[in-house]
KOLSEMI-944659 format. One line per field, with one value per residue (C-alpha): chain; y, z, x; residue number from 1. Coordinates in steps of 0.02 Angstrom, whole numbers, plus 50000, padded with zeros to 5 digits. Example, Ala and Ser with C-alpha at 12.3 -4.5 7.8 and 13.67 -1.06 7.14 Angstrom:
BEGIN
unit c(A, A)
y c(49775, 49947)
z c(50390, 50357)
x c(50615, 50684)
pos c(1, 2)
REM end
This chain:
BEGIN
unit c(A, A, A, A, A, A, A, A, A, A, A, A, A, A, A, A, A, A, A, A, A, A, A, A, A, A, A, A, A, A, A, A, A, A, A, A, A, A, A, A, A, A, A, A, A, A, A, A, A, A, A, A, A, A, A, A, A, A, A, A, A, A, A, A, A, A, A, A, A, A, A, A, A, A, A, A, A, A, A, A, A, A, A, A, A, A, A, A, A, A, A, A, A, A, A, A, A, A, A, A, A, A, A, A, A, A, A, A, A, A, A, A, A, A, A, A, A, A, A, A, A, A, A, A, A, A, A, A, A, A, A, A, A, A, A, A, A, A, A, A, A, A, A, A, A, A, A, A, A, A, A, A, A, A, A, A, A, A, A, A, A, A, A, A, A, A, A, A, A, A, A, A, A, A, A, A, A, A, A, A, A, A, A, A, A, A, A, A, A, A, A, A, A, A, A, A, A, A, A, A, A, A, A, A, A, A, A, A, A, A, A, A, A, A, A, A, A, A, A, A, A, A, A, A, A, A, A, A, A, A, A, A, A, A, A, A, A, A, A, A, A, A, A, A, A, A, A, A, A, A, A, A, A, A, A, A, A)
y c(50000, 50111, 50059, 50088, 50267, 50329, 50276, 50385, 50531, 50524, 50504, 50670, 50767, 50750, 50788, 50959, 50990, 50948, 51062, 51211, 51175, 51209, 51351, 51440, 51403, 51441, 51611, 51679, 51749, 51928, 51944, 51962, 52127, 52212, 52273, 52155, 52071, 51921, 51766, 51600, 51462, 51372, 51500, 51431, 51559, 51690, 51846, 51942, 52135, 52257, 52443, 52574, 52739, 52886, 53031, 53081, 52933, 52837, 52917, 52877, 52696, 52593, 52469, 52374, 52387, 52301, 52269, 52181, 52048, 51981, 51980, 51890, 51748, 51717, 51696, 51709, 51868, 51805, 51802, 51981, 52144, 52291, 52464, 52617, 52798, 52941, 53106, 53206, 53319, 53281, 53259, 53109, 53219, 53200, 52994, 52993, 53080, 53091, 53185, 53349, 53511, 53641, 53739, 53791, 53828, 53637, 53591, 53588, 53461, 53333, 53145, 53211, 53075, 52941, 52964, 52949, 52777, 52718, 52732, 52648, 52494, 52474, 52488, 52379, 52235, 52221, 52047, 51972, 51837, 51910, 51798, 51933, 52121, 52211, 52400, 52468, 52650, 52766, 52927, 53048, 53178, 53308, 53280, 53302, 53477, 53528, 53472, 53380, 53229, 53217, 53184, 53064, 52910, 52925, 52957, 52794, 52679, 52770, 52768, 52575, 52558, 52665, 52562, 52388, 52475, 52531, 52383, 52267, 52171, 52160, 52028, 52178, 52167, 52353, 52362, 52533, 52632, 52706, 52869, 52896, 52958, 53140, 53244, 53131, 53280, 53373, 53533, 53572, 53453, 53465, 53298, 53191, 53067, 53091, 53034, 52892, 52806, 52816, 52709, 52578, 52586, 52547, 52455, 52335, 52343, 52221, 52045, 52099, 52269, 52276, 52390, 52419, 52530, 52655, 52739, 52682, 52704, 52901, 52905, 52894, 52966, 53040, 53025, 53210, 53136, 53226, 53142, 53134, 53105, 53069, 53162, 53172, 53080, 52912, 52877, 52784, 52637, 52663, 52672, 52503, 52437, 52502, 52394, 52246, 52273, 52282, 52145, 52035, 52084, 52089, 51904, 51855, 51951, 51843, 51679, 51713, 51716)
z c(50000, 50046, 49881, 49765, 49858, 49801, 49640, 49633, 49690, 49577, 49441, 49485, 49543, 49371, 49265, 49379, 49324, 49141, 49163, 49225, 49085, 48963, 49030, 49054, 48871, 48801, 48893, 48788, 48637, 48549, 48531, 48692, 48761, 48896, 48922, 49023, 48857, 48810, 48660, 48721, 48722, 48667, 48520, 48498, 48650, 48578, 48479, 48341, 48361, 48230, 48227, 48120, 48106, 47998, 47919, 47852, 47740, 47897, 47989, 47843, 47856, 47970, 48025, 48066, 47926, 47812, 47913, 48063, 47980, 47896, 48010, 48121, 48015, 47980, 48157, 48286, 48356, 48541, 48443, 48378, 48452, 48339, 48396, 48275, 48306, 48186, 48146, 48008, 47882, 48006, 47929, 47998, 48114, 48237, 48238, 48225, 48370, 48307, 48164, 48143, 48016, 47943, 47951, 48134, 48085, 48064, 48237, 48294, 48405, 48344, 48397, 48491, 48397, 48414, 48607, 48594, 48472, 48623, 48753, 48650, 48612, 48771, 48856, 48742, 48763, 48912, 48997, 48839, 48742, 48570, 48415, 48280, 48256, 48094, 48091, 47939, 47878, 47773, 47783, 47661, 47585, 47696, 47674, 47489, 47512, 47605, 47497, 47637, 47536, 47578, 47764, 47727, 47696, 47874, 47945, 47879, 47937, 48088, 48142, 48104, 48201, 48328, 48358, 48358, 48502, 48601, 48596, 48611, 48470, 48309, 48203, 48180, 47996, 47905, 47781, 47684, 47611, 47454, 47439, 47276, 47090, 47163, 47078, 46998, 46891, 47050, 47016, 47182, 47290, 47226, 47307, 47292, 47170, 47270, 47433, 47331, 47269, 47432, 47515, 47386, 47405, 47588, 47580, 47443, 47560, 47670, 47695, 47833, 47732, 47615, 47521, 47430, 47286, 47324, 47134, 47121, 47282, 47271, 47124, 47138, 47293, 47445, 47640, 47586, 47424, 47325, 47145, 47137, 47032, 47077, 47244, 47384, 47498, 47457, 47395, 47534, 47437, 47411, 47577, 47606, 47471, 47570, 47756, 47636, 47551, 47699, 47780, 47640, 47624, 47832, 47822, 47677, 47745, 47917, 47833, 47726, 47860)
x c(50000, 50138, 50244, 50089, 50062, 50202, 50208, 50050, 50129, 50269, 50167, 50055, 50200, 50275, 50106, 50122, 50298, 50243, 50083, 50178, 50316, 50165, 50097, 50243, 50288, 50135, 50115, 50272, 50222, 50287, 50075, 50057, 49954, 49999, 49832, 49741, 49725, 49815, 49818, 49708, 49820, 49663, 49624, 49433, 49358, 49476, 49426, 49443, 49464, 49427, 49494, 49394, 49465, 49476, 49401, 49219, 49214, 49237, 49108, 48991, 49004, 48883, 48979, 48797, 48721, 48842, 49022, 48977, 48838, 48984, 49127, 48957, 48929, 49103, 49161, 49005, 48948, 49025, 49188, 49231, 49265, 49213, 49277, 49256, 49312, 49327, 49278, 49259, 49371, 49524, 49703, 49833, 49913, 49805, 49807, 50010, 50079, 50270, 50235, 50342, 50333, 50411, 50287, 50234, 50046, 50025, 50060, 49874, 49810, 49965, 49893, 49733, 49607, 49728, 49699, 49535, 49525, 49657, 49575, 49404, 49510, 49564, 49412, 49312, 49469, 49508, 49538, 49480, 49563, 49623, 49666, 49705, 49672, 49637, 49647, 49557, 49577, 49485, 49571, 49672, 49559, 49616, 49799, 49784, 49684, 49826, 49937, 50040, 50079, 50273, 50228, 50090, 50188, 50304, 50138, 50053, 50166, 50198, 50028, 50029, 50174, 50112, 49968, 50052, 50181, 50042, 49946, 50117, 50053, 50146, 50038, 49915, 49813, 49826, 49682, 49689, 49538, 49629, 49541, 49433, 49412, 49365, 49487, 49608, 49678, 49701, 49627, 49522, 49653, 49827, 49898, 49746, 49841, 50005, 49889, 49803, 49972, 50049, 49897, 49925, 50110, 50113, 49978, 50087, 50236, 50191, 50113, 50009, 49943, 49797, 49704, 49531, 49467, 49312, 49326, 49137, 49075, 49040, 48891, 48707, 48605, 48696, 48615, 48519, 48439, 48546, 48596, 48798, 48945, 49121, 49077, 49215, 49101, 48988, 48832, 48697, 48734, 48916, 48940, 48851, 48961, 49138, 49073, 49055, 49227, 49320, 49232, 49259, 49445, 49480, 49428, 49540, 49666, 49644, 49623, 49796, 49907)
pos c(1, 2, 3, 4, 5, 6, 7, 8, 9, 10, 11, 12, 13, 14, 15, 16, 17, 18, 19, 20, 21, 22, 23, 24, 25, 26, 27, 28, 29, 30, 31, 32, 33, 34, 35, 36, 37, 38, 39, 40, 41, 42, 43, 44, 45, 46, 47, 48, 49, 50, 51, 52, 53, 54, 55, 56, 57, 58, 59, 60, 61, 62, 63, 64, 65, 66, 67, 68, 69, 70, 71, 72, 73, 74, 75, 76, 77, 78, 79, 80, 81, 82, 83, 84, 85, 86, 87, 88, 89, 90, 91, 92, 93, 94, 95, 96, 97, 98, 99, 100, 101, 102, 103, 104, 105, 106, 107, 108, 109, 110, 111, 112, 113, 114, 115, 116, 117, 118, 119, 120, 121, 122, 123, 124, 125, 126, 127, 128, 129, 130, 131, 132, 133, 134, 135, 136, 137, 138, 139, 140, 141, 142, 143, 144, 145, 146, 147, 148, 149, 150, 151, 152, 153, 154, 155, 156, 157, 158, 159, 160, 161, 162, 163, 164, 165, 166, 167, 168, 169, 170, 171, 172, 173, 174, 175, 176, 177, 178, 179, 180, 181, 182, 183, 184, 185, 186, 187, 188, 189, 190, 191, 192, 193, 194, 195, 196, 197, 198, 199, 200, 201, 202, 203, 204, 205, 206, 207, 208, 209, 210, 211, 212, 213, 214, 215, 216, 217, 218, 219, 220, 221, 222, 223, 224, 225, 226, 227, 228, 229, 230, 231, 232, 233, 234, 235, 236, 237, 238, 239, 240, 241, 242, 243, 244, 245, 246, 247, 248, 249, 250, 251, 252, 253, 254, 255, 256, 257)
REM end
């Protein structure tokens, strides 16, 4: 009795050594949050987190009516995090907070919206189990009316880079909104081409970036009823038309990696 005792707490002492060997393994992963968030060993309770942000194009989009029913019935509504903040007719110096000019004037209110779509993801995450995050952007108009194309490329990535820093997560998905077909001869906004093949530049720089085209998204009826052609901001429809495109592309993006 005493012989086969033994032998049975040898045998459960070890599976504890081999279960805190796992664990300990397991927790260390360059994914890792350090916001009360953290990756599920066992990824099936995990979610996925999506980050909207931008400009007035942004602020357009629904995500209900046409984002989230997809991202739903791909993965289960108990399994994504959706957090959207943005505001209107703002340029990318005020998401990227390192950004420096020349020109003094500029300096206004430097990384002030970035704060604020912070502090929403980190409220909306926190001790949840995170599988993969996907930041999608829709932003650039504003840049190009002020012509400040040579700073928007720095800022793109820096922003990206800002985020997966904050967030200590650097597996993040980048899924670009490449600005329209509003003035492509740049007449009323002298860098809007400038801005436009920038997005798809970075967006094409890395495995983990994306991009998708809006050129037809901004004809037909705007929210006021109004008939419109090539219009800086989207039709009721078109807007419809960009939560669909960038649910459709967040997921391929997900499943490619």
């Amino acid at each position: 009795m005493i012989i086969q005792s033994f032998k049975f707490l040898k045998i459960n002492s070890l599976h504890l050594v081999l279960l805190l060997f796992f664990f300990k393994t397991n927790g260390q992963s360059d994914n890792k949050i350090n916001l009360g968030i953290s990756l599920e060993n066992n990824l099936v309770k995990a979610k996925h987190l999506f980050i909207l942000s931008g400009q007035s194009n942004m602020v357009g989009l629904k995500p209900e009516e046409s984002f989230t029913p997809i991202i739903e019935k791909k993965y289960g509504k108990e399994k994504i995090i959706i957090v959207k903040d943005a505001k209107g007719g703002q340029p990318i110096r005020r998401w990227y907070n390192e950004l420096e000019f020349d020109d003094n004037n500029l300096d206004d209110s430097i990384g002030n919206l970035y704060k604020s779509l912070i502090y929403k993801v980190r409220k909306a995450v926190i001790n949840k189990k995170i599988k993969t995050v996907t930041f999608i952007w829709m932003q650039g108009e504003r840049d190009a009316r002020e012509e400040l194309a040579d700073y928007y490329e720095k800022s793109l990535i820096g922003l990206y880079n800002q985020l997966t820093n904050d967030l200590n997560y650097k597996k993040i998905n980048f899924l670009i909104g490449r600005i329209s077909d509003f003035d492509l001869l740049n007449k009323k906004y002298k860098h809007w081409t400038r801005i436009r093949d920038i997005q798809v530049k970075v967006a094409e720089s890395n495995k983990r970036f994306d991009w998708i085209d809006t050129d037809d998204l901004n004809d037909g009826v705007n929210k006021k009823g109004i008939k419109i052609n090539n219009d800086l901001h989207y039709s009721v429809s078109g807007y419809k038309i960009l939560g669909q495109r960038f649910a459709e592309k967040a997921i391929k993006m997900i499943n490619s990696l």
